[in-house]
C-alpha positions as CSV (number, residue, x, y, z in Angstrom):
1,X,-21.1,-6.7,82.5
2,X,-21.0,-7.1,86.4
3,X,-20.9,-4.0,87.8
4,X,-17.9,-3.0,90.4
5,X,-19.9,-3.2,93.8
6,X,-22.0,-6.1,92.3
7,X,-20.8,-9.2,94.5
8,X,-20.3,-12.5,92.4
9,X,-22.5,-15.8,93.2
10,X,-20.2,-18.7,93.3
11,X,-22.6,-22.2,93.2
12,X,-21.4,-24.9,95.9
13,X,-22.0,-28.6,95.0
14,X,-25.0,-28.6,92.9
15,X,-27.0,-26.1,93.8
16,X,-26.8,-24.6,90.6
17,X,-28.0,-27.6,88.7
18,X,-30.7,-28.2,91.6
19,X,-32.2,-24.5,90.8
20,X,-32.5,-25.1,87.1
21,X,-34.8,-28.1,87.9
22,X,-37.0,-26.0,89.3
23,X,-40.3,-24.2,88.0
24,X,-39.8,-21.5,86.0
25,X,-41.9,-19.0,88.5
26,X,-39.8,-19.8,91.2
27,X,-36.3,-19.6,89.0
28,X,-37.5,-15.9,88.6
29,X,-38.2,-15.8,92.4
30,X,-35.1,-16.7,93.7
31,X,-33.1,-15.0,90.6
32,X,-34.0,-11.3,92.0
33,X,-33.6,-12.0,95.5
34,X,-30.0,-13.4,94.8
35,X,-29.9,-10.1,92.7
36,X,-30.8,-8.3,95.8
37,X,-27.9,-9.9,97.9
38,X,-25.5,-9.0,95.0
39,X,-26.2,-5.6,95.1
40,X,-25.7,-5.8,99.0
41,X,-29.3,-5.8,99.7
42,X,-32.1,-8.2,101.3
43,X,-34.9,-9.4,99.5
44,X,-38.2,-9.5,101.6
45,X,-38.1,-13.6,100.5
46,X,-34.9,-13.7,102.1
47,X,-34.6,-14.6,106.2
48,X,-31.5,-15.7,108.4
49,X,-31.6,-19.4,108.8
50,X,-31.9,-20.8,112.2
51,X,-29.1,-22.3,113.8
52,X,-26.4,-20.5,112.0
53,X,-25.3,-17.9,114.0
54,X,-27.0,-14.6,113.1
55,X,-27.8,-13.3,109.3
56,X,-24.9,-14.0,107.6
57,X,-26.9,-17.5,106.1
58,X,-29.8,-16.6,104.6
59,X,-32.7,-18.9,103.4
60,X,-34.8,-17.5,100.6
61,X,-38.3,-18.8,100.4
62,X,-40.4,-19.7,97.1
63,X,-44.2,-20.8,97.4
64,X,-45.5,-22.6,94.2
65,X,-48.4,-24.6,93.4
66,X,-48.9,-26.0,97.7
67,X,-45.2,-26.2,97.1
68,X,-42.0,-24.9,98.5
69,X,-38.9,-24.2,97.6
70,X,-36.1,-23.0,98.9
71,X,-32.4,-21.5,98.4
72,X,-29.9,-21.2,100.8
73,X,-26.6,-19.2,100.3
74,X,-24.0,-16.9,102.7
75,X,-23.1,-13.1,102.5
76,X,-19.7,-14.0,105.0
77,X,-17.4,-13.4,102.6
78,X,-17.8,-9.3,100.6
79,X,-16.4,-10.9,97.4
80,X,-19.1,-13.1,96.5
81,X,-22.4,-14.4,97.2
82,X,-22.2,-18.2,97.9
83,X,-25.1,-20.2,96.9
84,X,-25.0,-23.2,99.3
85,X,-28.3,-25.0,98.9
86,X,-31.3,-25.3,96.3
87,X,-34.2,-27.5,97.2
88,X,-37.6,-28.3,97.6
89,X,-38.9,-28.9,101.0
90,X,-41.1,-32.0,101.2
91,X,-41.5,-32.4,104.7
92,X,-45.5,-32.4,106.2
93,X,-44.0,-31.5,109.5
94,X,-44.3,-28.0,109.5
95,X,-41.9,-25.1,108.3
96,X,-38.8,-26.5,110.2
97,X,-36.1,-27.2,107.4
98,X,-35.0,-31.1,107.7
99,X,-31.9,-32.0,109.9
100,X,-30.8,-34.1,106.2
101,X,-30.8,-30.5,104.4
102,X,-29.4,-28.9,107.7
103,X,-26.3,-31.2,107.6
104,X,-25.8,-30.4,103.5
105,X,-26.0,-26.6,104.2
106,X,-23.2,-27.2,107.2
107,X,-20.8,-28.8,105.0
108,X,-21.9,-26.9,101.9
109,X,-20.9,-23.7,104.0
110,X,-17.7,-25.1,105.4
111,X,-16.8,-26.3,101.5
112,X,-17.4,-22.0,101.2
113,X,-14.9,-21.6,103.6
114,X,-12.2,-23.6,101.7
115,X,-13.5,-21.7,98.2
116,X,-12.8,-18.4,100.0
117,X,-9.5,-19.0,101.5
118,X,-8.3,-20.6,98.0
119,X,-9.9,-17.2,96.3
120,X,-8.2,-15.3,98.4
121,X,-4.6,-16.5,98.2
């Protein structure tokens, strides 16, 4: 049962299917931090993503095995949590996330947009 101030996660594109490949550990991981943003609160995983305009997209990060992984989602809208992004970063070129991934959050979060206009009406 969701409870009234709990915020609903809406999944954009295939996020949702992207998060289920990945290890269990980090499922868990990113689970309770999106838990956190439901219940209107910021997981210490969970930092505003560069080039995006303040906090309102947040990037969770997930260490695993010399791996990372990482979830990307917006608190715009008070409704509902909108997951835009699940992935694992690959890049050897420090922690910067890839313009490739960059672009697919952009259109992921304008695709939000459209999902929150059509919620609303």
């Amino acid at each position: 049962m969701v409870a009234e101030s709990e915020r609903q996660i809406v999944w954009v594109g295939p996020s949702r299917r992207d998060l289920r490949g990945f290890p269990r550990q980090i499922r868990r991981e990113i689970g309770q931090a999106l838990y956190a943003a439901q219940q209107g609160e910021t997981d210490p995983s969970a930092k505003p993503l560069k080039g995006f305009g303040g906090g309102s997209v947040l990037e969770i990060v997930a260490d695993y095995s010399g791996n990372t992984w990482r979830a990307v989602y917006t608190v715009r809208y008070s409704e509902a949590i909108y997951v835009l992004h699940a992935f694992q970063k690959k890049s050897k070129r420090g922690i910067a996330t890839p313009k490739r991934d960059l672009d697919l959050i952009h259109q992921r979060l304008a695709e939000a947009e459209r999902l929150h206009r059509r919620r609303e009406n």
